[in-house]
N, C-alpha and C positions, 0 to 999 in steps of 0.2 A: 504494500500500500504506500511506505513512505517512498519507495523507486518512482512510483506511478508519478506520486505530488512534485516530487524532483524535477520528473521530465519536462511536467507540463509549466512549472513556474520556468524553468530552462528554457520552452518555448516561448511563453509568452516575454521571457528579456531580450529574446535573441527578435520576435517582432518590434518587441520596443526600440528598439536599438537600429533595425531595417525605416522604422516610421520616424526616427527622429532625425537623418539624413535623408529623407526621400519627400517628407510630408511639408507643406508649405508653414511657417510659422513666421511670425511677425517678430521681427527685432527691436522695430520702434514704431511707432503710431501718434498721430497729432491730426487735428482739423485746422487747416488752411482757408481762412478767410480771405483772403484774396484769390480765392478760385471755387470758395463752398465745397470743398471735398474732404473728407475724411483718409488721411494719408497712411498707407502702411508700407513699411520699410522691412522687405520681407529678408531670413537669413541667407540664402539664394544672392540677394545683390541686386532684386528685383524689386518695382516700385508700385504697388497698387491705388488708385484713389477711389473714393465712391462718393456721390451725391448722399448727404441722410436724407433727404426728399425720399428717396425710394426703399428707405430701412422701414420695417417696423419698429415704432419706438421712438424713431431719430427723427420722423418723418415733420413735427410738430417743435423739433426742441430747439432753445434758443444757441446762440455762437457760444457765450460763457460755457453752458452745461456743454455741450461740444467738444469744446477742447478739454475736459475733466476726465480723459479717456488714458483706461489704466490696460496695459497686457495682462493676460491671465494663462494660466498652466501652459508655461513654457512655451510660451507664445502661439500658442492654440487658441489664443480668446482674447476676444476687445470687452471692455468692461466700461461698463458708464454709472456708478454708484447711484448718482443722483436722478437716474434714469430709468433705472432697475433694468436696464439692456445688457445681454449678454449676447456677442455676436461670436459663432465661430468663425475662426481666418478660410479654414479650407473650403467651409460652406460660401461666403461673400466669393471668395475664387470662382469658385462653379455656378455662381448668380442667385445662390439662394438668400433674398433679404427678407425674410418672413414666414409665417405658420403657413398650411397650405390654404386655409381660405383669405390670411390673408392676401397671395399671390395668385389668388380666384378673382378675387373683388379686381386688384390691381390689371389682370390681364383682359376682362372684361369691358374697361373703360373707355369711354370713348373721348379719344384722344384729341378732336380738332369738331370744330365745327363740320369740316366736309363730312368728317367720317359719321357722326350724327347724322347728317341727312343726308346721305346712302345709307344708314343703316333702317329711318325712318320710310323711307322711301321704299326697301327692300321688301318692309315689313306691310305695307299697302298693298304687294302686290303677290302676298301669299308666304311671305319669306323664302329661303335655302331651297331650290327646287328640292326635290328629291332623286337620290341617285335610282338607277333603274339598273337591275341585273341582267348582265348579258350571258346568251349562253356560251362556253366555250367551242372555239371552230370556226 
């Protein structure tokens, strides 16, 4: 039994260890008011920004609480105390800024006047045709 726990703590250090040179993690972080972006200085040597407009959380908050932006577990994590936002680095990487209905609501909207009336117009005239099954051949 105790070989078993050996191996498997032995495995899980040797992912630790693969994930902590392979995984994106923020070195330094601050909000740039002279561009509205939320800046991550990732260990890589690479430079990430984001609009908070499109955070959950961030979306509402003023520039002071903003820049009150701490790293978390080994730079896996953006932390805003006064916000009670916890954002992961790898997640904001691959565009996740929110719960999924938040990023329901968000994808949903209608972004411009045109797109509003095409969408209201669309909807006059029965909406989304329907697809129609063809046979093969």
């Amino acid at each position: 039994m105790v070989e078993l726990t050996d191996a498997k703590i032995d495995a899980a250090l040797e992912r630790g260890r693969k994930a902590w040179v392979s995984e994106p993690r923020a070195a330094g972080a601050h909000y740039d008011s002279s561009v509205g972006r939320v800046v991550v200085e990732l260990t890589n040597g690479c430079t990430f920004a984001f609009p908070p407009r499109l955070v959950q959380g961030l979306e509402h908050a003023t520039e002071e609480s903003l820049t009150a932006v701490e790293i978390l577990g080994a730079g896996y994590g953006l932390h805003w105390e006064a916000l009670d936002v916890d954002l992961s680095v790898p997640g904001l990487l691959a565009g996740l800024v929110g719960t999924a209905s938040y990023m329901a609501k968000r994808a949903g909207r209608a972004t411009s006047p045109a797109k509003a009336a095409a969408a209201r117009a669309n909807g006059q005239r029965g909406g989304r045709p329907r697809k129609v099954a063809t046979s093969p051949g």
